[in-house]
DRENPA-3360 file (N, C-alpha, C; in nm, 2 decimals, always signed):
BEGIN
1 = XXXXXXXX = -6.53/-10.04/+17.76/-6.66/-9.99/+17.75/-6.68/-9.92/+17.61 ~ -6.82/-9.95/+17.54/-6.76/-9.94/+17.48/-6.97/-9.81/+17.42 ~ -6.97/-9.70/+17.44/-7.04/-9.57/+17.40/-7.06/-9.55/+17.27 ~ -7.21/-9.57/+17.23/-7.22/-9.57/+17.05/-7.28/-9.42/+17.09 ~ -7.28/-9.36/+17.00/-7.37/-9.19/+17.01/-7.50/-9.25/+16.90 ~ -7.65/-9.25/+16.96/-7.71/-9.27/+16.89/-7.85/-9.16/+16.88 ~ -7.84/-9.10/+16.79/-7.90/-8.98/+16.76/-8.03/-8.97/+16.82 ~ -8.11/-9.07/+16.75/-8.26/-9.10/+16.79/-8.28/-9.11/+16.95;
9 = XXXXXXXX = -8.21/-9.19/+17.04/-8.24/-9.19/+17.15/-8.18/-9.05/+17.22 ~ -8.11/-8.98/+17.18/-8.05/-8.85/+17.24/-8.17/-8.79/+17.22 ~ -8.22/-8.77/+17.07/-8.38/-8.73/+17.08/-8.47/-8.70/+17.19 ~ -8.48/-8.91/+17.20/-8.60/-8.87/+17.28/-8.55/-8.89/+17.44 ~ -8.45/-8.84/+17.47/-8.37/-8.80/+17.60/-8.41/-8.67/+17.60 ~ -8.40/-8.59/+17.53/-8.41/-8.45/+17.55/-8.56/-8.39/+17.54 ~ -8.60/-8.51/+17.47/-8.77/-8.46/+17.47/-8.82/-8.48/+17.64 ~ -8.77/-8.62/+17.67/-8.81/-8.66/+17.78/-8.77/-8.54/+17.88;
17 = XXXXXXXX = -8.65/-8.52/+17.88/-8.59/-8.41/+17.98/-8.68/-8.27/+17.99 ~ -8.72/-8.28/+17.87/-8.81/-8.10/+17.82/-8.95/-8.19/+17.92 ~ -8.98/-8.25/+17.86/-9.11/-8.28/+17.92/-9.12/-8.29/+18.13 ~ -9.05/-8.33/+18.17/-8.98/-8.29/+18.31/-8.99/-8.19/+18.34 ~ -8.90/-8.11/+18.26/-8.87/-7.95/+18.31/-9.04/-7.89/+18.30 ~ -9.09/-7.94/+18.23/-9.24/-7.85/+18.14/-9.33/-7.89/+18.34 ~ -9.31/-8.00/+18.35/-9.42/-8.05/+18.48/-9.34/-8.01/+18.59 ~ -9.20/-7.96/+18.62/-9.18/-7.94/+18.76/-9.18/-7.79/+18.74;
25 = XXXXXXXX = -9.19/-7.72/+18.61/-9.19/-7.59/+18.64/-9.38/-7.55/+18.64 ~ -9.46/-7.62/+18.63/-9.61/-7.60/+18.56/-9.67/-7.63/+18.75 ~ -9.56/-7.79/+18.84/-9.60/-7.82/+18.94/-9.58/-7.70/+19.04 ~ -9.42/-7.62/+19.03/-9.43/-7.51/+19.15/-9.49/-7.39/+19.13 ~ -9.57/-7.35/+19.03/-9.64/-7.25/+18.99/-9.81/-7.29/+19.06 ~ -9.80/-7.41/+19.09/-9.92/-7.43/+19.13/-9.91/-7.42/+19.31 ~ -9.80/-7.42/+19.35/-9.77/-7.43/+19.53/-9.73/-7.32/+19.56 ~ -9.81/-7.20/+19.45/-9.80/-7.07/+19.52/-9.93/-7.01/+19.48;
33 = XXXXXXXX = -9.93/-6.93/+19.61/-10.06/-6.85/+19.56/-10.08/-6.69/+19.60 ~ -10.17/-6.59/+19.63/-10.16/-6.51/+19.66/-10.31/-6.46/+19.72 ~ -10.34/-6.37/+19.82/-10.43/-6.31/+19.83/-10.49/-6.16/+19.88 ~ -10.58/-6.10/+19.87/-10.60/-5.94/+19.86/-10.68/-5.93/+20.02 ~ -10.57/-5.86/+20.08/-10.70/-5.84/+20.23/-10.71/-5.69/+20.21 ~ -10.81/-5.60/+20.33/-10.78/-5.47/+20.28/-10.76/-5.41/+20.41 ~ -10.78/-5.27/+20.43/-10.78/-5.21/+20.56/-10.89/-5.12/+20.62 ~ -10.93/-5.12/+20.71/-11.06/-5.03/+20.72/-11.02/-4.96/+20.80;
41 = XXXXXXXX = -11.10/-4.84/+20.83/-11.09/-4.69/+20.96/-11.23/-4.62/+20.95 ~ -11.24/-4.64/+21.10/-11.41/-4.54/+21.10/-11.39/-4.42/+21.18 ~ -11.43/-4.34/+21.15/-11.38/-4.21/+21.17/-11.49/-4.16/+21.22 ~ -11.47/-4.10/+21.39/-11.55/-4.11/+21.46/-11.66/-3.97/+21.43 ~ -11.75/-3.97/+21.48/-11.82/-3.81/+21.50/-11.74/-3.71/+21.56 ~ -11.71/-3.62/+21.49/-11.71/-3.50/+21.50/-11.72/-3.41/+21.59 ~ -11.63/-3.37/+21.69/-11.66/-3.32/+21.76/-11.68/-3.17/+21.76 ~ -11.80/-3.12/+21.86/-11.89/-3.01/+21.86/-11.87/-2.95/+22.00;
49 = XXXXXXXX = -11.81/-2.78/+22.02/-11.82/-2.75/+22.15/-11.95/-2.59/+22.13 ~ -11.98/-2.60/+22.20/-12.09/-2.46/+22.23/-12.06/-2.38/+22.34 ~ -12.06/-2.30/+22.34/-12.06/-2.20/+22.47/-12.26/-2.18/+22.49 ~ -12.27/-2.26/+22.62/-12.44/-2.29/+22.57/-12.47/-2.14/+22.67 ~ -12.36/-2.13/+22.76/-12.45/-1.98/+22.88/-12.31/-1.91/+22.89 ~ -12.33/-1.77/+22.93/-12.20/-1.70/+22.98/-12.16/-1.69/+23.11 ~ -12.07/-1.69/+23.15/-12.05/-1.67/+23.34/-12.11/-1.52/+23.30 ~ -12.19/-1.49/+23.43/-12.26/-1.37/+23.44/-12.27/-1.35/+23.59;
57 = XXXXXXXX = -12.20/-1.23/+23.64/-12.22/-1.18/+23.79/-12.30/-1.10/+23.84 ~ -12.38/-1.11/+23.91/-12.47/-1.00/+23.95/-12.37/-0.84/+24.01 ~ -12.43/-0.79/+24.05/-12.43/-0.61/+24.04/-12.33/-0.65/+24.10 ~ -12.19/-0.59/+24.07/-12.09/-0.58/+24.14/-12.06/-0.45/+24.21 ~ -11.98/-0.39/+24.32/-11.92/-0.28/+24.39/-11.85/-0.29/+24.39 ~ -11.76/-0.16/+24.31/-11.62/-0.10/+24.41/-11.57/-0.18/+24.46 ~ -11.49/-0.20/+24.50/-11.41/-0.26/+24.62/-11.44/-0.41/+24.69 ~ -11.59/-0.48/+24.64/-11.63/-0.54/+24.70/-11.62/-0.68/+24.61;
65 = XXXXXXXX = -11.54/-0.83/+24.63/-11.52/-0.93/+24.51/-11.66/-0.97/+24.54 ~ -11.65/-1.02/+24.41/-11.82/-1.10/+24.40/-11.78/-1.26/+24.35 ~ -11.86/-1.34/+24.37/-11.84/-1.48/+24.36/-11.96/-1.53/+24.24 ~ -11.97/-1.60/+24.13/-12.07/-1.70/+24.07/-12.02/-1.81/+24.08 ~ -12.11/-1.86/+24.14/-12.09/-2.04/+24.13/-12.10/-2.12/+24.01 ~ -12.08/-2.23/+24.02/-12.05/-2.35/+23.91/-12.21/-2.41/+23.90 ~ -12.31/-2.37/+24.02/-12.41/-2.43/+24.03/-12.57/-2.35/+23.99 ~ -12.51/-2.23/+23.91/-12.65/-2.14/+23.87/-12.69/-2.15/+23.79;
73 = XXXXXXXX = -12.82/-2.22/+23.71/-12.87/-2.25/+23.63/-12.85/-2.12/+23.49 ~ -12.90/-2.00/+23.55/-12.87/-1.89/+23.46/-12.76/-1.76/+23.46 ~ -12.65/-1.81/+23.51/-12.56/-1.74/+23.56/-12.39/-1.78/+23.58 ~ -12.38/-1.93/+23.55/-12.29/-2.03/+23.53/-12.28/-2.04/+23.41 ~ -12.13/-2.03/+23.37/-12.08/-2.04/+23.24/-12.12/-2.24/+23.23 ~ -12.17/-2.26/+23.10/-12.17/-2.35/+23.07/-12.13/-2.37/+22.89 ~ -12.05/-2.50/+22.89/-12.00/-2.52/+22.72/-12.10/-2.68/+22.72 ~ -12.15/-2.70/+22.58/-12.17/-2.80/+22.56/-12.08/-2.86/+22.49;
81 = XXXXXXXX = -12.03/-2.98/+22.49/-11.95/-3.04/+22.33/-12.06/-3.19/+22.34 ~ -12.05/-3.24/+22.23/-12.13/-3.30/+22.14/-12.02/-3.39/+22.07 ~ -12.03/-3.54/+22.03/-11.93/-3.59/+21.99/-11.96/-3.78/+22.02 ~ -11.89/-3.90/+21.96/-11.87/-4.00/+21.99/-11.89/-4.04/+22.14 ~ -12.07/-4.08/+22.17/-12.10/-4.17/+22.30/-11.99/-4.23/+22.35 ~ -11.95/-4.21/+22.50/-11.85/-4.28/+22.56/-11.71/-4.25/+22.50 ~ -11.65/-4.17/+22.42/-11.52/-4.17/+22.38/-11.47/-4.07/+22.49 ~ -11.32/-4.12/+22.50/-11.24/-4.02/+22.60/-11.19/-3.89/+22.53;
89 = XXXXXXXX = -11.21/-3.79/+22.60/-11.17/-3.65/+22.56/-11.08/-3.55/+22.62 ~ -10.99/-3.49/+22.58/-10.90/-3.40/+22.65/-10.97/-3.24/+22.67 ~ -10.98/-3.20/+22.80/-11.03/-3.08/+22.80/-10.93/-2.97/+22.84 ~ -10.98/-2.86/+22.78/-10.86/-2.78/+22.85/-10.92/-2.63/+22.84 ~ -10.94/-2.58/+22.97/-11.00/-2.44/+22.96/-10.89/-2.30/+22.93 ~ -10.92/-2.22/+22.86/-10.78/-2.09/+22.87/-10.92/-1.97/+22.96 ~ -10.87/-1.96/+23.07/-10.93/-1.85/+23.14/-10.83/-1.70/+23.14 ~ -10.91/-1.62/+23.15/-10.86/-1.48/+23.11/-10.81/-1.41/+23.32;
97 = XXXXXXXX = -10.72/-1.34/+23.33/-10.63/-1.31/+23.47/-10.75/-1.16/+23.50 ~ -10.76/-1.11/+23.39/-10.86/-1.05/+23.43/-11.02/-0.99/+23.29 ~ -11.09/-0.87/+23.30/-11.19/-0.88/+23.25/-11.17/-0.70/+23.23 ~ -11.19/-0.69/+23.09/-11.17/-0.50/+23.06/-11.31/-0.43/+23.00 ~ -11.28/-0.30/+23.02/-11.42/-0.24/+22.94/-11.38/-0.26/+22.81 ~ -11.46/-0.21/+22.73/-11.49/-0.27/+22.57/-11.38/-0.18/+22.53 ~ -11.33/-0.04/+22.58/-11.23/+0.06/+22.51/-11.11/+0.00/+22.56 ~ -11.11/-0.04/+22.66/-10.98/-0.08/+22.73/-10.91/+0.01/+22.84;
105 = XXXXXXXX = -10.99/+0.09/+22.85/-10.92/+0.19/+22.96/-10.91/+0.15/+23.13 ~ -11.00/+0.05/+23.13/-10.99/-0.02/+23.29/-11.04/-0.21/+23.25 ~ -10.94/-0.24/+23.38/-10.94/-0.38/+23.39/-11.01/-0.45/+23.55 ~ -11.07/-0.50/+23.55/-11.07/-0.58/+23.65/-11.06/-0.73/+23.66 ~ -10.99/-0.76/+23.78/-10.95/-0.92/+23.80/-11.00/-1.02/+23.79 ~ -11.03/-1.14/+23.76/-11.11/-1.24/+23.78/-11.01/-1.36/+23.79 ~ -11.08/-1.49/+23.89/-11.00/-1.57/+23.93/-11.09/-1.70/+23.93 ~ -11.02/-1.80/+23.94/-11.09/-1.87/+23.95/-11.02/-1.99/+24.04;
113 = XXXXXXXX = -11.10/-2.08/+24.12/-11.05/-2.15/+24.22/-11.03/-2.27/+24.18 ~ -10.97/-2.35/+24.30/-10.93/-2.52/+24.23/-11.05/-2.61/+24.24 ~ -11.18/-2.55/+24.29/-11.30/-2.62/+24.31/-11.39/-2.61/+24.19 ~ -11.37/-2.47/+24.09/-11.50/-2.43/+24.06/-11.52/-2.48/+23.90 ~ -11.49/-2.60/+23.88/-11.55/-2.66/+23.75/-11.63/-2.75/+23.79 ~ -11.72/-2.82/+23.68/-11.78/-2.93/+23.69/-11.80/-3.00/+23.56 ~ -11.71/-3.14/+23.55/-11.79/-3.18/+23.41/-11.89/-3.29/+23.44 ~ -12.00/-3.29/+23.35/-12.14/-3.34/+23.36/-12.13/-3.47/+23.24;
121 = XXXXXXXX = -12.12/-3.55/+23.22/-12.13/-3.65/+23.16/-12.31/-3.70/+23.11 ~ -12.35/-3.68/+23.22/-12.52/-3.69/+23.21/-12.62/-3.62/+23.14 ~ -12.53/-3.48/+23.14/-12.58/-3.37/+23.06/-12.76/-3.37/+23.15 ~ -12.76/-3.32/+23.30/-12.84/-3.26/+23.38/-12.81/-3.11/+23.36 ~ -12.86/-3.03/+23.47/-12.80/-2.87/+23.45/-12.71/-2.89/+23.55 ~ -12.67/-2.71/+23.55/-12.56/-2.70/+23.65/-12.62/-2.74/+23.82 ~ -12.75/-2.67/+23.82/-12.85/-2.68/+24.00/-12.81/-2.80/+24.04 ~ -12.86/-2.91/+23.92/-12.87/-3.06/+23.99/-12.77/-3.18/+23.94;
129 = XXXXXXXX = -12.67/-3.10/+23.88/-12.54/-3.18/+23.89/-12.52/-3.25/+24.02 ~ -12.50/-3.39/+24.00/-12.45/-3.44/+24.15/-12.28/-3.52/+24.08 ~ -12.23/-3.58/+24.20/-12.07/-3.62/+24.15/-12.07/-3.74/+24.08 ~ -12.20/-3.81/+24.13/-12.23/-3.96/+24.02/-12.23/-3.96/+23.89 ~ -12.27/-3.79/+23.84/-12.30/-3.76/+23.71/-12.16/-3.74/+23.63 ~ -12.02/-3.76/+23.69/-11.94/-3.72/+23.58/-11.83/-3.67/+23.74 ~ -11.75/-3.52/+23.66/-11.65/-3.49/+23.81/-11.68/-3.37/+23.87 ~ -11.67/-3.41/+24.00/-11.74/-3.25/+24.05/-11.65/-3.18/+24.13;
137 = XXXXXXXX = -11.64/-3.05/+24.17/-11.51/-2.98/+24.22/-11.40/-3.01/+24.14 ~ -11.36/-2.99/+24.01/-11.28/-2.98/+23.95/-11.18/-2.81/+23.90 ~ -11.04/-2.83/+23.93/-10.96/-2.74/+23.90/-10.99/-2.73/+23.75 ~ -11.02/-2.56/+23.73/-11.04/-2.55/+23.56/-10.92/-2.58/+23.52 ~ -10.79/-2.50/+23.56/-10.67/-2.53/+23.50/-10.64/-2.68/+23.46 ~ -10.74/-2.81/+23.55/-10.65/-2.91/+23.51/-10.73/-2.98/+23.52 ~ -10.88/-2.99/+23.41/-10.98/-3.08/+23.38/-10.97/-3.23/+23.42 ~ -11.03/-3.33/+23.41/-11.01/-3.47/+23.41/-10.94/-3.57/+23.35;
145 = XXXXXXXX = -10.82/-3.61/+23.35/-10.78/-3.68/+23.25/-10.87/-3.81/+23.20 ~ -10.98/-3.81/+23.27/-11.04/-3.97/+23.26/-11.19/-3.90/+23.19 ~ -11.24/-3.78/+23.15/-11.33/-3.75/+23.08/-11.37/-3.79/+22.96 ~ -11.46/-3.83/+22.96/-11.55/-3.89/+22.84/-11.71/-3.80/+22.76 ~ -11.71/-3.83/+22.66/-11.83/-3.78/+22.59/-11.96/-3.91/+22.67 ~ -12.04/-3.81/+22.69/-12.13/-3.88/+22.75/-12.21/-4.03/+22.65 ~ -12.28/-4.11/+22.71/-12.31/-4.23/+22.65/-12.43/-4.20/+22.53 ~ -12.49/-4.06/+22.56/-12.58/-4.02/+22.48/-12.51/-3.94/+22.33;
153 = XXXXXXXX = -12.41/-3.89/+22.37/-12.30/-3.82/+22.27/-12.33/-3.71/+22.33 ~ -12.31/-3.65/+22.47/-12.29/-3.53/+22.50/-12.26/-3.54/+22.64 ~ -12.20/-3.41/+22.70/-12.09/-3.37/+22.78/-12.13/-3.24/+22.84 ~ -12.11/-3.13/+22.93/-12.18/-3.04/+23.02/-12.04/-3.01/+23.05 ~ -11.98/-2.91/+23.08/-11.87/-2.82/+23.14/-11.92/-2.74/+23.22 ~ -11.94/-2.68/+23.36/-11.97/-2.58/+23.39/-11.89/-2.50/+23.50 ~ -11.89/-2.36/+23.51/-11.77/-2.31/+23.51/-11.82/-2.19/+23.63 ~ -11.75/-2.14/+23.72/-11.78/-2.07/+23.83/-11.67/-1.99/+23.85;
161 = XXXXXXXX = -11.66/-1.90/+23.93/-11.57/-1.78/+23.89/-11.56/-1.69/+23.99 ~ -11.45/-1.57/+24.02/-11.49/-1.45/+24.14/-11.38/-1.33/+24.04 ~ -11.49/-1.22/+24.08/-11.44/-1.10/+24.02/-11.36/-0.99/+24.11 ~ -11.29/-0.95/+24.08/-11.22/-0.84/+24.25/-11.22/-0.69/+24.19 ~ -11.32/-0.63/+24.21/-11.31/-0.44/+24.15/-11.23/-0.40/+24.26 ~ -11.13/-0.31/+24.19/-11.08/-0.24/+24.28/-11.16/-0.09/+24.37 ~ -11.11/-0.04/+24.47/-11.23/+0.08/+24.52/-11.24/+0.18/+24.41 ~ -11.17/+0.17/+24.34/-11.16/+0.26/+24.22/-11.20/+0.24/+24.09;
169 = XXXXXXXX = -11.28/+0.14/+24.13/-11.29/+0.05/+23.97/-11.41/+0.19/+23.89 ~ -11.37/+0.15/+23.75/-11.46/+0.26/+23.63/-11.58/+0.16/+23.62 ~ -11.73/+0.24/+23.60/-11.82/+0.19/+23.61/-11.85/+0.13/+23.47 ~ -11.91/+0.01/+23.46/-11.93/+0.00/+23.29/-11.91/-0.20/+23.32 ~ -11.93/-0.22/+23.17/-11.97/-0.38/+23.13/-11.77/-0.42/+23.13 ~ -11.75/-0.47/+23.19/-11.62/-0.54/+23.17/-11.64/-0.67/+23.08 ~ -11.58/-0.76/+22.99/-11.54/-0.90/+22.96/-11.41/-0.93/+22.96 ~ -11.46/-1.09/+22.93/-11.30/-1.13/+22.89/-11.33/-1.30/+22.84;
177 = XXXXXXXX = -11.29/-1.30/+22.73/-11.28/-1.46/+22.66/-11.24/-1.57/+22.74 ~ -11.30/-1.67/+22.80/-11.36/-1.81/+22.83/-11.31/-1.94/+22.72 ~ -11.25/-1.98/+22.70/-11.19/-2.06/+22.59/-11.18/-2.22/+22.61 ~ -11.29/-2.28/+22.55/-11.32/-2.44/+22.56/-11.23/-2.51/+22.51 ~ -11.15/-2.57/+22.53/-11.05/-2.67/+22.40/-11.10/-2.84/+22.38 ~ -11.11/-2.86/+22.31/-11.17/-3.02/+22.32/-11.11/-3.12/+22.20 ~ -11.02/-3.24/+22.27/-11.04/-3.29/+22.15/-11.05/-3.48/+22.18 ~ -11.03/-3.57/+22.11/-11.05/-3.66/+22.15/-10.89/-3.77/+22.18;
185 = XXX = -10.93/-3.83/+22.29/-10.73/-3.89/+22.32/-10.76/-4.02/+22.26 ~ -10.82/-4.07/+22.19/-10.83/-4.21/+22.16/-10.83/-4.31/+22.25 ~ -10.93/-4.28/+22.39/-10.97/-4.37/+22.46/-11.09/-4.40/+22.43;
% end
């Protein structure tokens, strides 16, 4: 056999070969592509709590416990919160063991039972709260797990209570801090 080396067609061998390389590298640049998606987040309303009334007892005695219910329009602790129609919310009340005069020199008890909350979803008052309206007879210590902001964007808490003077109790205005916690569980 017999192999001449001939310059000119080595030439256009190598031109050819370039010209090849030029279209299979120009072809896979075209069988890719790319594109830009983005990400969104809506960030709900705000949640709003109020202390809208104060638990308030009528004339207490010495020695004698007194009871406010969950159901007195002006005398039932009520909280409003305000917030995302229909969103699920964690509630959680901090009630005080007892209630002092403003100097601190006497204390009296206060308690509260496993009946005396109510949350209101309907946002009616405390009088005509019924159990359709949200949860009724609720333990304060241990709110609803299935609580929601109402469909309007509001919610009703209302709160009932019993005071115990001792026969010795000092005469005068006792309190004691009531503490709403609210936040939202991403239901």
């Amino acid at each position: 056999m017999n192999i001449r080396f001939n310059p000119a067609k080595v030439g256009r061998v190598s031109s050819l070969l370039t010209v090849i390389l030029v279209l299979l590298v120009a072809t896979s640049a075209f069988g890719q592509d790319a594109a830009n998606g983005t990400a969104t987040a809506t960030v709900q309303t705000a949640l709003a709590v109020t202390a809208t009334n104060q638990l308030i007892f009528p004339t207490v005695f010495q020695g004698v416990a007194t009871t406010m219910g969950k159901t007195n329009n002006d005398s039932t602790a009520e909280f409003t919160i305000t917030g995302q129609g229909s969103a699920g919310i964690n509630l959680i009340l901090s009630l005080p063991e007892y209630l002092a005069l403003a100097d601190g020199s006497d204390r009296m008890t206060i308690s509260f039972s496993a009946t005396d909350a109510n949350v209101d979803s309907t946002v009616t008052t405390p009088a005509t709260f019924a159990g359709s309206n949200g949860w009724i007879d609720q333990n304060p210590r241990n709110l609803p797990a299935a609580a929601v902001i109402g469909s309007a964007g509001q919610t009703n808490v209302y709160l009932g209570g019993k005071v115990t003077p001792s026969t010795y109790q000092t005469a005068g205005t006792y309190t004691g801090d009531i503490i709403l916690s609210v936040a939202y569980n991403g239901t």
